[in-house]
C-alpha positions in Angstrom: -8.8 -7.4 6.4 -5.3 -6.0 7.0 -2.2 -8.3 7.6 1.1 -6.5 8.7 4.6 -8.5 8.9 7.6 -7.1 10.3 10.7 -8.2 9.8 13.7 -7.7 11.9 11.5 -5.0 13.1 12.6 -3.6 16.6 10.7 -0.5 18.4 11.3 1.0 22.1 8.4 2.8 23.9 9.4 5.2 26.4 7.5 8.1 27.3 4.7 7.7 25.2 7.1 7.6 22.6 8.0 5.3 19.5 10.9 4.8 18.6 13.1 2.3 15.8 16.1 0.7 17.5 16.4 -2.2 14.9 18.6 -2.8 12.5 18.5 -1.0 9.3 18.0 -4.4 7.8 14.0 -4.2 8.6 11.2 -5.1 6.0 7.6 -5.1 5.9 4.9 -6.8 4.5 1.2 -5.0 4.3 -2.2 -6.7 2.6 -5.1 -5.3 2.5 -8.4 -7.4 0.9 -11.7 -6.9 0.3 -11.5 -2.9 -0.3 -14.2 -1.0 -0.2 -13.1 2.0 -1.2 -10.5 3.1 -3.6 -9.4 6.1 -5.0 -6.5 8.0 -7.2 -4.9 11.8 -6.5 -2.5 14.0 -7.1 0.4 13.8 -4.7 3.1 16.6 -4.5 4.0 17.1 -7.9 5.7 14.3 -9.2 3.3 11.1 -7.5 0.1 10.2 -7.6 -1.3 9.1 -4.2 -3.8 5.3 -4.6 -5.9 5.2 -1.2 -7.7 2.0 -0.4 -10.4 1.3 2.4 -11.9 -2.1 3.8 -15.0 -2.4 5.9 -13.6 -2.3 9.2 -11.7 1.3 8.4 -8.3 0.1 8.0 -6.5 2.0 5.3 -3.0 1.7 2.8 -2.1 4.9 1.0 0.5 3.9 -1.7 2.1 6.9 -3.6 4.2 6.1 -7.2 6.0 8.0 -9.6 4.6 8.3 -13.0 6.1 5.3 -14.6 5.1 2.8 -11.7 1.2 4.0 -12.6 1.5 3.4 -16.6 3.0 -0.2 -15.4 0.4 -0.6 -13.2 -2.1 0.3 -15.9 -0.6 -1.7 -18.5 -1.2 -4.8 -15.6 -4.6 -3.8 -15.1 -5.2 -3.9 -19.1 -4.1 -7.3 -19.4 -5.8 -8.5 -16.6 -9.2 -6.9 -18.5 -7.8 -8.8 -21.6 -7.4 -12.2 -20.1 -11.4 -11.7 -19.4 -11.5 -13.6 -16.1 -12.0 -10.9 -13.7 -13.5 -8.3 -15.8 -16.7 -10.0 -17.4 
């Protein structure tokens, strides 16, 4: 399941084109559950690129710099530590 929020978020269509006419002030929210498939690559060479898949094909490539993934990690260990996902 994929939720998106916009907001502040303005686009014009014209011409079968897309096109921000918003303020620069715009945010967005994406959530993706239930993943089916997940997976870590090399992106450019300075990122590496996290690509998530549900069920129904909906997809959320995230790319972070070296240090977000060691945080990320460390997150991950403690999670493992706690013991109540990863019995």
């Amino acid at each position: 399941m994929l939720t998106l929020s916009l907001d502040d978020f303005m686009v014009e269509l014209a011409e079968g084109t897309v096109k921000h006419v918003g303020a620069a002030n715009t945010a967005a929210t994406v959530k993706l559950y239930h993943v089916d498939e997940a997976e870590a690559r090399a992106f450019g060479d300075s990122q590496v690129k996290f690509a998530f898949e549900d069920g129904e094909g909906n997809e959320v490539e995230v790319a972070l710099d070296p240090e977000a993934v060691e945080s990320l990690l460390a997150d991950v260990e403690a999670v493992r530590e706690e013991g109540v996902v990863f019995e």
